[in-house]
N, C-alpha and C positions, 0 to 999 in steps of 0.2 A: 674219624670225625674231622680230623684239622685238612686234610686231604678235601673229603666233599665239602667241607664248610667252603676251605680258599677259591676252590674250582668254581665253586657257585655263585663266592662274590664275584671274580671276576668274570664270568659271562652275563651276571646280572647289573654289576653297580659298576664296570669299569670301560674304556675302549679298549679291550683285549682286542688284535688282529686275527681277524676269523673267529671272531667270536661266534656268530650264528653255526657256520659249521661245526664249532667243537661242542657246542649246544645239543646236536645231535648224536656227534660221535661220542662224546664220553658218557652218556647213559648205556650204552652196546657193551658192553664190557658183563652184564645182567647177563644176557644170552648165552655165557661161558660158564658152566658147569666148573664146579670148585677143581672137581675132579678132573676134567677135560684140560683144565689149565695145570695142574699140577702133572698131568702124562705128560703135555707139551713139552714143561719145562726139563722135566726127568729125560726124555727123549732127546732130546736137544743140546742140552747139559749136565750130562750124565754125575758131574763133580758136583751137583747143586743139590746137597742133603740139609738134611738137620734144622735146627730154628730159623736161620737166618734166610735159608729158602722158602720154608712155610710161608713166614710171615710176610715175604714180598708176595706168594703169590695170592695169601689171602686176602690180605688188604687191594693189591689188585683188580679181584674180582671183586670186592665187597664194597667200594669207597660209591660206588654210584645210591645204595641204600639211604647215601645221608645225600648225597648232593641234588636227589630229586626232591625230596622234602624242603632241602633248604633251599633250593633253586623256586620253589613254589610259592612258598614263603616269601622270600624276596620279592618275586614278583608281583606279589597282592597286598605287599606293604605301602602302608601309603608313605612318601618323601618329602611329604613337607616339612617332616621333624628334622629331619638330616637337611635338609635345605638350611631350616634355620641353622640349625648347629654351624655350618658349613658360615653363614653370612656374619655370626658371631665370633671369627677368627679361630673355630678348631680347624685343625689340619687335617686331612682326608683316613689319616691311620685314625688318629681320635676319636671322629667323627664313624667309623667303623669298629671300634672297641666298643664304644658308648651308647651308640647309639644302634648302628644296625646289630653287631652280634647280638643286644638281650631280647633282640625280636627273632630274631632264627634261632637262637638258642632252643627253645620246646621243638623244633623240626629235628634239629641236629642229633638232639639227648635222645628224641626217638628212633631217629636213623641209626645210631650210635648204638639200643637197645638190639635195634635185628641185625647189626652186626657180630657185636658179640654173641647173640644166642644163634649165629648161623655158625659162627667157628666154633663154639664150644661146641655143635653137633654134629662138626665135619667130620668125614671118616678118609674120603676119598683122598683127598690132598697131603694129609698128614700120612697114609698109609705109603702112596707112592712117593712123596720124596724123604721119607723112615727119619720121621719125628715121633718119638713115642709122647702120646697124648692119652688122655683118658678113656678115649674112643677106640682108638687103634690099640688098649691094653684092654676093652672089655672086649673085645673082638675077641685075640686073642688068646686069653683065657675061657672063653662061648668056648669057640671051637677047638682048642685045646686038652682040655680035662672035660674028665665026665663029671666031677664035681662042680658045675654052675653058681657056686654061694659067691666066688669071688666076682664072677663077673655080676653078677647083681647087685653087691658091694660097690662096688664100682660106680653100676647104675645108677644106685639114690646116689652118689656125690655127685655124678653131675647135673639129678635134677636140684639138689637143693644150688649148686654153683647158680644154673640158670635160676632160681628163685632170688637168690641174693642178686644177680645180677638187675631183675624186671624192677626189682623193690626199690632197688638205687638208682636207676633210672627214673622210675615215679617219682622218688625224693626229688631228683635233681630238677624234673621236669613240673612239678609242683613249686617250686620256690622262683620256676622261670616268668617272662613278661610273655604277654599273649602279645601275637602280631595285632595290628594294627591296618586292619582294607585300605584299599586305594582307592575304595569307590566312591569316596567324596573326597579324594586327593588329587595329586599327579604323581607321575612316575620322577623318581630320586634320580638327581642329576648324577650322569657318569662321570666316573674318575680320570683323567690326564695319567696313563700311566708313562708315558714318553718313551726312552731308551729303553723302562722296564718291559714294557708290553711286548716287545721281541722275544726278551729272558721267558716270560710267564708264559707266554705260547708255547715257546720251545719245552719247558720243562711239561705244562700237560701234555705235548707230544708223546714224547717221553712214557707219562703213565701209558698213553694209549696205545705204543709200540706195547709195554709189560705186559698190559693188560688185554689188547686185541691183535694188535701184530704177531707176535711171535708164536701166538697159539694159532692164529689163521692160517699164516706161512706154514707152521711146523705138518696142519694136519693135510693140507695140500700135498706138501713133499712126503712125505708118509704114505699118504691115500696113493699117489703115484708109482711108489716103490713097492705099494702091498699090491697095487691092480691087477697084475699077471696072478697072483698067488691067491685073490679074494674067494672065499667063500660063497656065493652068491646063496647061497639053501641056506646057509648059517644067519647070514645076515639077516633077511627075509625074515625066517623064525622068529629071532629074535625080536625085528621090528613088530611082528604080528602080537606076538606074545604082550611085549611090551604095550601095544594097543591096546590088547585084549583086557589086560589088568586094569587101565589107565581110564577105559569105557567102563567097567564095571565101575571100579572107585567113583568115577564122577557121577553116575547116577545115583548109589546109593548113599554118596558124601551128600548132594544137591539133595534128594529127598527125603533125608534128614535134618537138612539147615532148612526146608523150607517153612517147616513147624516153627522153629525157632523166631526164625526172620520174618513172618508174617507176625506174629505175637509182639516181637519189638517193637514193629513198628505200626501198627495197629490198635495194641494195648500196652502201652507202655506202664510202667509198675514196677517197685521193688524187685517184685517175683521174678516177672520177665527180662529184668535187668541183670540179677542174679542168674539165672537160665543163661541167658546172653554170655556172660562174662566167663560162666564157666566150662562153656562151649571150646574158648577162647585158649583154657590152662593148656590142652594138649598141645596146641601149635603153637605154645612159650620151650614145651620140652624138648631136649634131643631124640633126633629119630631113634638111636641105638637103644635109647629108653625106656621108648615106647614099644621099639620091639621086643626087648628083653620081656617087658612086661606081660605084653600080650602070650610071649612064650611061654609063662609060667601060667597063664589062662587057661591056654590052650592045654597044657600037661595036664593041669589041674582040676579044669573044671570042663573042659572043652574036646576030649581027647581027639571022640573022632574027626574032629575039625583041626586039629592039628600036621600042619603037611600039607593042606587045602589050599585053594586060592580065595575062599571064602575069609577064612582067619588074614591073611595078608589084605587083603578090601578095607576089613575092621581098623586094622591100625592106620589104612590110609585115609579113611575116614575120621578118627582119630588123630591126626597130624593135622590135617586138612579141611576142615572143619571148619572154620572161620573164615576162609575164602568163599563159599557157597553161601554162609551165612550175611557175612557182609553186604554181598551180590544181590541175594532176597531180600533183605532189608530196602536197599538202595532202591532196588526196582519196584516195591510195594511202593514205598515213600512217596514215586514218583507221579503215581496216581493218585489224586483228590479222592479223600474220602467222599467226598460229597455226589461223587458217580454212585459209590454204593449205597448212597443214602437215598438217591433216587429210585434207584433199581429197591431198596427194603420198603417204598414206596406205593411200589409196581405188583407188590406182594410176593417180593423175592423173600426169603431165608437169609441168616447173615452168611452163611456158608456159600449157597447158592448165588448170592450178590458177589462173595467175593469171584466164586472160582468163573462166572457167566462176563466180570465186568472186569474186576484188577489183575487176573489171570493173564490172560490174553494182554493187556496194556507192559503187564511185567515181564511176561516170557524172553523179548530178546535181552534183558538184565539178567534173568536165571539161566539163562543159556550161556551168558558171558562168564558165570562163577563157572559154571558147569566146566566149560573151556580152561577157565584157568586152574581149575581142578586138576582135570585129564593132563594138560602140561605138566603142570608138578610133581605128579605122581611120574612122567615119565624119566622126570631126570631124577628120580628118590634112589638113594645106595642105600643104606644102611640096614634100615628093615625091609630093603626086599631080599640083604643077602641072608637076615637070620630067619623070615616069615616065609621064603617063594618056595613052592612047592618042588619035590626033590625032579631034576629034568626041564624045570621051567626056565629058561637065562633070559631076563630083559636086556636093552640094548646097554645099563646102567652094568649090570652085572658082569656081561661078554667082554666091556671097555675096562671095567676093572681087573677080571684074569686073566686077560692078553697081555697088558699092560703091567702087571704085578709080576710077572716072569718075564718083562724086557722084552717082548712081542711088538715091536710099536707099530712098524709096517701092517701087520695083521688088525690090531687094535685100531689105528688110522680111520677107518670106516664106520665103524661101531661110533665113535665119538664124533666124525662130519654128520650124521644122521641125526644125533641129539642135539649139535648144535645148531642143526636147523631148525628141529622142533621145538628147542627151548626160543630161538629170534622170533618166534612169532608173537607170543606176549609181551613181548620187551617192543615189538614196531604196533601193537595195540596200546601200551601206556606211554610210546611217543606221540600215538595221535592223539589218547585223549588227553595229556597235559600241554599241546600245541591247541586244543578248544578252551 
């Protein structure tokens, strides 16, 4: 949080040098897979284990979660308040305590919320630089014994950790001040940071060496050293496979939000609020959670689905869930009731009115959840290694057991492919927070 919070102010409220540039460049750090960053650094630095690795490399990857929120924020605040403050003799720190932090504060607390429920669900990062975590001890013990109680033990701790986590969050973000639009303001005067403005670049450098350099350089040099040696049918596979799954999920994740997401936002009501929110709990949980869960589904109630690619769909539907949802909502909203109102006019059905007129208006928004569905799912570790059918390896998977036995050259590949896949939603939410 102190990380995206300071980065935020100063490319929004200061004359940082280059500041448009690192505007762009420090949201890219999204595009890196926890795990992708964590082989990097293992590879490269073979001496860099235990907490103090982890935790650079997760906050590295994760500090962008709060800095677009508050970077957003800032930017649709209005400044006349900080103006005044400013012409009343507070000094620019002040006038940033007082005044802009309790208007980003609600972006921040939420940025701050999918931080920590993205760590508390890592598996990838903490497994390959051998930080033992709650994830990488339910793993573990999965595949360990044939006794499963402990790692399910396990499980409920760390959904109820992420429960306590969202709840404190809520608190914190309930007692905050709501920003304040710019649309009948002006833009808050930038800050004079002089000799500092050198240091303050230099040091977000810095992140974005951690954070995007040293992983970019690393898989280059890798990727070159494994070329002679590369799998090409392995690879392949794998990318297929991984498509394969990533196509299903998003269909059947999208056409199950889109019940959801037309009722939001069409009848809105307790009920559908409720529906709504609880759509939401899965994608508060750790992946390892959900897949534990679902394994005990599939023994219990589900057998012959057990081992399927059908049962792994479910939990990514389950995870995932709230992205599709969102998406239909957004893109219903975006059409005027008042077209269907025409068309039930014309002696359409309310059914009929929707799917003939809001349908078609909404499709390139459901196609967009849809998309950031299928991305998601392709960079997923955790429950595709306990749900993916026996023979199946996505590109998530092959990067993790090459890489888990110190393969890195081999591995190199497997992770440039995902993280091409994953920079594609990350250069769609630079375009549309640049509109």
């Amino acid at each position: 949080m102190a990380l995206g919070t300071v980065a935020a102010y100063l490319v929004a409220r200061t004359d940082l040098p280059g500041r448009r540039t690192l505007a762009v460049l420090l949201p890219l750090p999204l595009a890196v897979p926890s795990y992708v960053a964590g082989f990097t650094w293992a590879a490269e630095a073979p001496w860099l284990a235990g907490f103090p690795a982890a935790f650079a490399v997760l906050t590295a990857v994760s500090y962008p979660y709060v800095l677009l929120p508050v970077l957003a924020a800032l930017t649709a605040a209005d400044g006349t308040t900080e103006e005044v403050a400013r012409s009343l003799g507070c000094s620019p720190l002040r006038v940033a305590l007082t005044v802009t932090w309790p208007r980003a504060r609600p972006a921040a607390t939420a940025g701050g919320l999918l931080v920590a429920l993205y760590v508390l669900s890592d598996f990838g990062a903490v497994s390959l630089l051998r930080f033992d975590t709650l994830t990488l001890g339910i793993f573990t013990s999965y595949r360990g014994t044939f006794d499963r109680t402990p790692a399910y033990v396990l499980g409920l701790l760390l959904v109820l950790l992420a429960v306590a986590v969202a709840r404190g969050e809520a608190h914190a973000r309930g007692r905050a001040e709501a920003p304040v639009s710019s649309a009948a303001g002006r833009p808050a005067p930038r800050v004079a940071l002089g000799r500092g403005g050198v240091a303050a670049t230099a040091g977000l450098v810095v992140v974005l060496l951690v954070a995007l350099g040293v992983p970019v350089a690393s898989l280059l040099r890798w990727s070159a050293l494994g070329a002679a040696s590369l799998d090409v049918a392995d690879l392949v596979s794998a990318a297929l496979a991984t498509a394969g799954v990533s196509l299903a999920a998003a269909v059947v994740t999208t056409l199950l939000a889109i019940g959801v997401g037309v009722l939001g936002a069409r009848w809105p009501g307790r009920a559908t609020r409720g529906l709504e929110e609880t759509s939401y709990l899965g994608h508060a949980l750790p992946g390892l959670s959900v897949g534990l869960a679902v394994v005990a589904l599939g023994v219990t109630w589900l057998r012959p689905l057990y081992q399927t690619t059908t049962l792994l769909v479910l939990a990514y539907a389950v995870l995932f869930l709230p992205l599709a949802v969102g998406a239909v909502r957004s893109a219903v909203q975006a059409t005027p009731p008042r077209f269907e109102e025409v068309a039930r006019t014309l002696g359409r059905g309310p059914l009929a009115a929707l799917a003939r007129v809001t349908a078609p208006r909404a499709a390139p928004g459901i196609a967009a959840g849809a998309t950031l569905v299928f991305l998601t799912v392709a960079k997923e570790l955790p429950a595709t290694l306990l749900l993916r059918p026996t023979g199946t390896e996505t590109l998530a998977v092959r990067l993790w057991s090459l890489s888990s036995v110190s393969r890195y050259a081999a591995a190199a590949p497997y992770a440039a492919v995902l993280v091409l896949v994953a920079a594609l939603p990350v250069v769609v939410l630079l375009r549309g927070t640049r509109r």
